[in-house]
N, C-alpha and C positions, 0 to 999 in steps of 0.2 A: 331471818328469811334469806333464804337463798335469790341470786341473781337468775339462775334456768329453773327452767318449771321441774317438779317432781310428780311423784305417781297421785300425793296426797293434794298440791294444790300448785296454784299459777306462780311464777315466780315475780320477783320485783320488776325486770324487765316486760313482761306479757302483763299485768296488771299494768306500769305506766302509761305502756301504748295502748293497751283499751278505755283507760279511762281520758286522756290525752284525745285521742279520736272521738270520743261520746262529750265534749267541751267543744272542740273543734265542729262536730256537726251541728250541735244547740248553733253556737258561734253564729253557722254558716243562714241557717232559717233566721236569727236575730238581723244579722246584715241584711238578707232578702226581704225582711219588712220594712226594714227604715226605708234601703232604695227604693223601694215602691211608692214610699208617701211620700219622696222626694222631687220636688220639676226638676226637669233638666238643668243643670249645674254642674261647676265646679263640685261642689260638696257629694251630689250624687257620683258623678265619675270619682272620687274619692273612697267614700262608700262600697262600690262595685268594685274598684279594683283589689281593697283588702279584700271582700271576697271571694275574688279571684285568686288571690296568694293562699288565700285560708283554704279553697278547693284543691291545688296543689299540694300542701302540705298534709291533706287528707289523704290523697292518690298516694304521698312519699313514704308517709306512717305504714299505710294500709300495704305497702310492698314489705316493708320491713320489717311488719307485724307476720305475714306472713310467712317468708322470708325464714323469721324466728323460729314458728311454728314447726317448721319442716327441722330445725336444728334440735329444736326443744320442744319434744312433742307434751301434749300437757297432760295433767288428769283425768283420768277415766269418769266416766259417769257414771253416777250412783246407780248400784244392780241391783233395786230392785225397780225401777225403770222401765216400764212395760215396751213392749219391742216398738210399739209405735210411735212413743214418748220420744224411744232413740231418734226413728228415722225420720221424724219431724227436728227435731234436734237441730240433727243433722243438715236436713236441708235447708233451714232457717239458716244455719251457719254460714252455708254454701252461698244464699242468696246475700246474706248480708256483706259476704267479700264484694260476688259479683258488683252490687250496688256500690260498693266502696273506690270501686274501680269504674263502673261507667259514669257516675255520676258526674267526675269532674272531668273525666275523658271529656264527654259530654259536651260541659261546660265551655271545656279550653276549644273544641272545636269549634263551638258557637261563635266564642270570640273571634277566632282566626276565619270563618266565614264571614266576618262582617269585617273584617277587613282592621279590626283592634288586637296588636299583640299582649300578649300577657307577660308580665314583669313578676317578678318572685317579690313582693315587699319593697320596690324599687331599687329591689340590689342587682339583681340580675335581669335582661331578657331572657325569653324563653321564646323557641322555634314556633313558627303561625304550621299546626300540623294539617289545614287544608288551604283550598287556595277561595278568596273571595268570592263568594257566591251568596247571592241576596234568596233566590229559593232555598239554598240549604241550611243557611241563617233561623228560617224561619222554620223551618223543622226541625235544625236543633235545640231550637228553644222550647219549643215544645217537646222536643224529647227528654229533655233537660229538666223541665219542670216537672212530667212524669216519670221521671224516675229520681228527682230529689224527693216528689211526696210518697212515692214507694219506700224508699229508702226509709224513712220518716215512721211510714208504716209497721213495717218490719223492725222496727228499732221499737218501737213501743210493743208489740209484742214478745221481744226477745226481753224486753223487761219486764212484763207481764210475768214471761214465765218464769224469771228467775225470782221474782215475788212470790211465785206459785210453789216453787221448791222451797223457799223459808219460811211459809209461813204455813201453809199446807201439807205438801209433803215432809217438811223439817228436816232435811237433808242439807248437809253443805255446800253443795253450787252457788248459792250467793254468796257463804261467808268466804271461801276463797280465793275471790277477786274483791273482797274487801277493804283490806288492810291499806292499800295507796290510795283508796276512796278518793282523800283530800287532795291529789290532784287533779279533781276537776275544778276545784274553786280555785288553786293556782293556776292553773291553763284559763279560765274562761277570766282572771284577773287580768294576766297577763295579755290577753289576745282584746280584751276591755280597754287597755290600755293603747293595745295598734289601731282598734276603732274610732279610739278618742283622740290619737295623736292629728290627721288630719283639722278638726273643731277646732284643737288648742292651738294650730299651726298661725302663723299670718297668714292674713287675708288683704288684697288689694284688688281695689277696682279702677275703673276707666277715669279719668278727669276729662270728659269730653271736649273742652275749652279749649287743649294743650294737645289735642292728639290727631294725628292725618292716616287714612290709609288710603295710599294713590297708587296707580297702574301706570302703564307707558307700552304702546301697542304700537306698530305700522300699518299703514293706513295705504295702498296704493304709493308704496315706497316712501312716504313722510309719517312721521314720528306724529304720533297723539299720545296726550293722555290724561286722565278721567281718575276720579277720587270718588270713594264711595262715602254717602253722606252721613249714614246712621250704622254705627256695629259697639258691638259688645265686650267689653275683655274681662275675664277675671283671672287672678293668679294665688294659689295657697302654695306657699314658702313655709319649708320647717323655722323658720327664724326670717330675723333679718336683712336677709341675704336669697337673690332667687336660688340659688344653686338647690338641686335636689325636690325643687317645687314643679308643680303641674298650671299647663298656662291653656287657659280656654278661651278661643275666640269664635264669636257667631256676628255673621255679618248679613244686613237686608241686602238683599241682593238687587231689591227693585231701588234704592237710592243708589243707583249708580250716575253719575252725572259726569258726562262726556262734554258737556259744554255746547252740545247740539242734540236738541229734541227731538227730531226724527231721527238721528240715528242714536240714540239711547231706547226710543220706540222699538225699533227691530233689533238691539241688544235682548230686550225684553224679549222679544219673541219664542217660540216656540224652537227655533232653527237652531237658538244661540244659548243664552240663558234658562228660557222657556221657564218665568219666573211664577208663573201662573201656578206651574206644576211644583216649581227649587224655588221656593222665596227666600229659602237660608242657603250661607254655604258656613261652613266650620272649621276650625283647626284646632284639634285636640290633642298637646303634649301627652308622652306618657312620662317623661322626665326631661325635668331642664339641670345642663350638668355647666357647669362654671370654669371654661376649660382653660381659661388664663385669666388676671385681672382686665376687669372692663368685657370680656368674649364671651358667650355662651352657649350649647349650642343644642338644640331644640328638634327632639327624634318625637316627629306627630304624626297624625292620620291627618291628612286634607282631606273633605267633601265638597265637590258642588255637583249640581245639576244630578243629585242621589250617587255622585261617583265617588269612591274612597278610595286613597292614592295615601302611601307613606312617603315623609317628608322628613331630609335634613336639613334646619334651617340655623345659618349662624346668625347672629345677633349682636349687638353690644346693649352694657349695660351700665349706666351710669346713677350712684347713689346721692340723694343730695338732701340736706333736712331743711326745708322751707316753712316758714311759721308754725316753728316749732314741730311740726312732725315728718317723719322719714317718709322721701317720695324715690321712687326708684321710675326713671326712663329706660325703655327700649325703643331700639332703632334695628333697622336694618332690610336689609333690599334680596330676594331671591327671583329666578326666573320659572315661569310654570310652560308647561305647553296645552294649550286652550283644548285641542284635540284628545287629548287623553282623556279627557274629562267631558266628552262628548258637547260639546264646547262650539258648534260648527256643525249644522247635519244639511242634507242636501248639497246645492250649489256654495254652502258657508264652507263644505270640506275642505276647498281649495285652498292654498295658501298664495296663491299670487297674487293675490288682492290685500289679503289680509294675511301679515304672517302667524304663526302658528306658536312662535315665540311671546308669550306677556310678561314685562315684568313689575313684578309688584312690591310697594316699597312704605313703611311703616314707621311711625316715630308718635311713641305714647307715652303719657305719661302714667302713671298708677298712684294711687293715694290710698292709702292705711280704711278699711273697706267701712270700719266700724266709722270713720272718721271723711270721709269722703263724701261726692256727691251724694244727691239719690237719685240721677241720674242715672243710667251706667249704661245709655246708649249715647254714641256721639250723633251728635245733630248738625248741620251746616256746620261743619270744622272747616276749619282755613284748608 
């Protein structure tokens, strides 16, 4: 078998990429079930983001499948092929690129309207191609979805018909995209394997007992500050060692505790917090990189008050095995500005009272997840 296609059949190169993409799409509908039945989590942002890499690598194929095509045109279609046979063919064809390409367009847009970049496999970032927008979020997901079940569509009939030429018309269109078959069971092994490395990864949760996350705000030119009383952490590490792990934090926003009840009341409010509406705020790594011994440093999306902001935040990290099992501590202190995050509406806009400046400052413990509390929100922390 030849590497470029000939007049009689596809070559080794155009058979890999078509059967490679038809594992990759299976792939992609398998990932979209699990996330579905999945809560909100560590595990599910894990889930989603393989397949987001897996959509990518679809969109990369489907250029270079293409690409080929134009270099290496392929086999003709059986003549005796009634003319309409062809121009269905054909347009099946046509539609099946298109979908090969909006689909994860689509997708990556999705994410970059909702304010989440897309990483290739956590090897590389990749450019946010629109800019955050919570209505167009929600249309591209719906776009998104109809047009991965189109796609879906059209894939089951473009196999239809190629069942319909062997076994009916008895022609060879199916048997010459045959012969590299068995790469779909290699690819859907292989991409079984990226789906399963997150599961097989470490897992760490909160030690509630051991863990603070406090603020420090000005107040009519003196210094406050207030610790929140109940939040969440979980971390999956490829091993070990955070480096190259994803770190998620959900915090109750209404245990804020300032140390004064009526003013933690009008924190609550509508003006500030408006906890009624934001009871969560969140910090979602896309990777945590290990950038010196003990230092880490933490590229996230922050959310509060429904507002998404990306976040560099450095850290230290300290390893240490305490009765018998490995506990890893984070620490570390960033500044946010309350305003950005709509943080302040009305007369709160101002900053002469209140500055605009908060900063927020963290030190947790983690314990082995399988092995740790069952807790995993902190309660009354020191």
């Amino acid at each position: 078998m030849t590497l470029g296609n000939t007049p009689r059949c596809w070559g080794a190169i155009s058979q890999a990429l078509h059967w490679v993409i038809v594992a990759l799409i299976i792939t992609q509908f398998v990932l979209a079930s699990i996330a579905d039945d999945l809560p909100l989590g560590m595990h599910k942002l894990a889930v989603l983001a393989n397949h987001k890499s897996v959509g990518i690598t679809v969109l990369a194929l489907a250029i270079v499948r293409l690409l080929w095509k134009r270099l290496s045109p392929g086999p003709a279609l059986p003549v005796q092929m009634k003319s309409w046979e062809r121009r269905l063919a054909g347009a099946s064809h046509h539609l099946l690129y298109l979908l090969m390409f909006a689909t994860p367009l689509a997708g990556w847009c999705m994410s970059s309207a909702k304010n989440y970049s897309v990483s290739w496999f956590n090897l590389f970032p990749l450019p946010n191609l629109v800019s955050p927008n919570e209505a167009l979020y929600d249309f591209l997901h719906e776009a998104h979805e109809v047009l991965a079940w189109t796609l879906a569509s059209v894939a089951v009939l473009h196999a239809v018909a190629a069942l319909r030429h062997h076994f009916v018309s008895k022609d060879d269109v199916l048997r010459r995209m045959l012969p590299f078959s068995r790469l779909v069971v290699a690819g859907l092994a292989v991409l079984g394997a990226m789906t399963a490395m997150p599961v097989l990864a470490a897992s760490w949760t909160l030690d509630p007992s051991q863990s603070t996350l406090g603020f420090a705000f000005t107040q009519a030119g003196a210094r406050n500050t207030g610790k929140f009383q109940s939040f969440g952490v979980s971390l999956v590490s490829p091993g070990d060692k955070v480096g190259g792990g994803k770190l998620a934090v959900t915090v109750d926003v209404p245990s804020l505790d300032t140390g004064d009840k009526d003013r933690d009341g009008t924190l609550h409010g509508a003006d500030l917090f408006d906890v009624a509406h934001f009871p969560r705020a969140t910090f979602i790594t896309t990777r945590l990189d290990e950038t010196s011994p003990g230092n880490i440093g933490a590229a996230a999306t922050l959310t509060m008050r429904g507002v998404s902001k990306p976040a560099n935040v450095p850290m230290t990290v300290r390893y240490a095995t305490e009765g018998g099992r490995k506990v890893v501590y984070l620490a570390g202190k960033t500044t946010i500005r309350r305003l950005d995050f709509g943080i302040g509406q009305g007369d709160w806009q101002s900053t002469e009272w209140v500055a605009n400046e908060v900063d927020v400052s963290w030190s947790v413990r983690l314990v082995p997840a399988d092995a740790g509390p069952s807790a995993t929100k902190a309660g009354a922390t020191k």
